[in-house]
N, C-alpha and C positions, 0 to 999 in steps of 0.2 A: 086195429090189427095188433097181436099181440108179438111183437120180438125180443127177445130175451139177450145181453150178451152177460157171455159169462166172463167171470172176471176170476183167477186165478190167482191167489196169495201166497205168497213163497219168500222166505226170508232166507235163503238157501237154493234148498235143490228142490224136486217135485217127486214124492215117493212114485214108485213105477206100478203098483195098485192105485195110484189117485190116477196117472195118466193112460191105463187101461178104462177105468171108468168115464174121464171128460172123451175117448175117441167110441165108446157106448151112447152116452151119450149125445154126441154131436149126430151118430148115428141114427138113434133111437127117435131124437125128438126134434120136431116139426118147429119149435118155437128159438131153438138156438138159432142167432144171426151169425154172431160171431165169438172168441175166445181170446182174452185177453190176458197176458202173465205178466203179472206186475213181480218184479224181484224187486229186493231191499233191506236193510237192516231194520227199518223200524216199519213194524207192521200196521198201524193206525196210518201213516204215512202212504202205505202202497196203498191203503183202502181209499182215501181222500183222492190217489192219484187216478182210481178207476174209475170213481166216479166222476173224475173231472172231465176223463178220456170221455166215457158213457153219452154226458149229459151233451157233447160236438157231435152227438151221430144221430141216430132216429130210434134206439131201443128205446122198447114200452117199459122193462124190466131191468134190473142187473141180480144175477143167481151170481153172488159169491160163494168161491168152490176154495178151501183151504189145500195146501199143499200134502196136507196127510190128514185125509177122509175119501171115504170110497162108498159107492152107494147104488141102489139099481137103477137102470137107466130110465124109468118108468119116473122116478121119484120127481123130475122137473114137471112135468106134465100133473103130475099128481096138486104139487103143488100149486101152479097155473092155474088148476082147477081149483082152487078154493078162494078164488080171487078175492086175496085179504089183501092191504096195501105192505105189510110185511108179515112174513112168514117164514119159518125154520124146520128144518126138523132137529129134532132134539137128538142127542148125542152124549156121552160120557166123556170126563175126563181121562187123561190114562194113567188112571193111574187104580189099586185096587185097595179095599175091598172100592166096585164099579161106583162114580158118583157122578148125577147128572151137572149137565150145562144150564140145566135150566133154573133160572131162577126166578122166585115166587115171593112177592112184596105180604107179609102176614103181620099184622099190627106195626107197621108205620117201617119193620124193616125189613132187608133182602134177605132173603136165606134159600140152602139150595135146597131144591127139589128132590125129591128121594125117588129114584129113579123105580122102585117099585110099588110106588103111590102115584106117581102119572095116570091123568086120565088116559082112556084109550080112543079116543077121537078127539081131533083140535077143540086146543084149548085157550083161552088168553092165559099172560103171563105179565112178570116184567122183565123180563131176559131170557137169553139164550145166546148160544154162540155163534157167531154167524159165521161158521167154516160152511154152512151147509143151509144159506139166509136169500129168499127171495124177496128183493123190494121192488115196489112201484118208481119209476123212475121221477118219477112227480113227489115225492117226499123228500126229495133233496132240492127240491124249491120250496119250502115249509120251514127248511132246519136248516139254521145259519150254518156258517163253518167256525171252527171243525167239524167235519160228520163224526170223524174216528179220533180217537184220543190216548193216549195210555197216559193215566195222572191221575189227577186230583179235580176231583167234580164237587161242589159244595163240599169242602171239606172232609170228601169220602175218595179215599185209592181205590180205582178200577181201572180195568183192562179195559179197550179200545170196544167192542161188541157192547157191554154193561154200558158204555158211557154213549154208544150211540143208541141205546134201547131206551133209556132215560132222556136222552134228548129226543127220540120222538115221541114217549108219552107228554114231556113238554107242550109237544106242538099238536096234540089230540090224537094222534096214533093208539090202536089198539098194536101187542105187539102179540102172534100168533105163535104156537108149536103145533106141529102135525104130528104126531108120533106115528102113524100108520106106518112111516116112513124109513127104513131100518139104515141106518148112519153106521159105518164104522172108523173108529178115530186110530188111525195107524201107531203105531211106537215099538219100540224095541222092548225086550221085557227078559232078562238073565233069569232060568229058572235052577 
């Protein structure tokens, strides 16, 4: 049986579009158990603490849901359905000219994705962000700890997602994007 908890990342506060979308959601789909808000100053941290919380309960799954992304209520289910062991939907940074999250290992190194060159049906990858990342809850029995990290990984500086996406190709993990899936990444922007 498949249950989902969703796990909430917040280094702060929780934009009030992200929190319109998780009460859609809790709505919407069948597979949410429960919803968990991790606050804290270091965000590899809150992510380590959800899935510490996660792996004491019975979810099949953990959908982390960052504190500024918003997305349609369908989009858990959607992804549910393509029962990869992890999966995202892909997303932009905020920042412009738009550049994606996702990134794409091309002759031995990472470079990002160009958000207008995405396939348009799930694709592998070697990253993405996981403001908006469905895992199997059985791959964090595979991958030592730390799952999340923000540093220094074989002598390469990454954020906490990139360094858990790399630790699971590590351990034979395919890591997925769905782009069907339309994500948007909240910010303020002075025009």
């Amino acid at each position: 049986m498949i249950k989902v908890c969703v796990g909430v990342i917040t280094g702060d506060f929780i934009r009030a579009k992200t929190v319109q979308t998780l009460i859609s959601l809790a709505k919407a789909s069948q597979y949410v158990g429960k919803i968990i808000i991790q606050q804290g100053p270091y965000i590899h941290l809150n992510r380590d603490t959800v899935v510490s919380i996660v792996q004491k309960g019975d979810s099949s799954h953990l959908f982390f849901v960052d504190n500024d992304v918003c997305f349609s209520p369908e989009t858990l289910d959607r992804l549910v359905a393509r029962n990869k062991d992890i999966i995202a939907a892909p997303y932009n940074r905020r920042t412009l000219p738009p550049e994606s999250m996702v990134k794409m290992m091309v002759d031995g190194e990472i470079v990002s994705g160009n958000i207008s060159e995405l396939p348009k049906e799930p694709f592998k990858c070697y990253a993405l962000g996981t403001g908006c990342m469905l895992i199997k809850m059985e791959v964090f029995e595979k991958i030592k700890r730390p799952w999340f990290f923000y540093g220094r990984y074989d002598e390469e500086e990454m954020g906490e997602d990139i360094w858990f996406c790399k630790k699971a190709h590590e351990a034979g993990y395919d890591v997925w994007a769905d782009p069907t899936c339309q994500i948007g990444h909240l910010g303020e922007y002075i025009f």
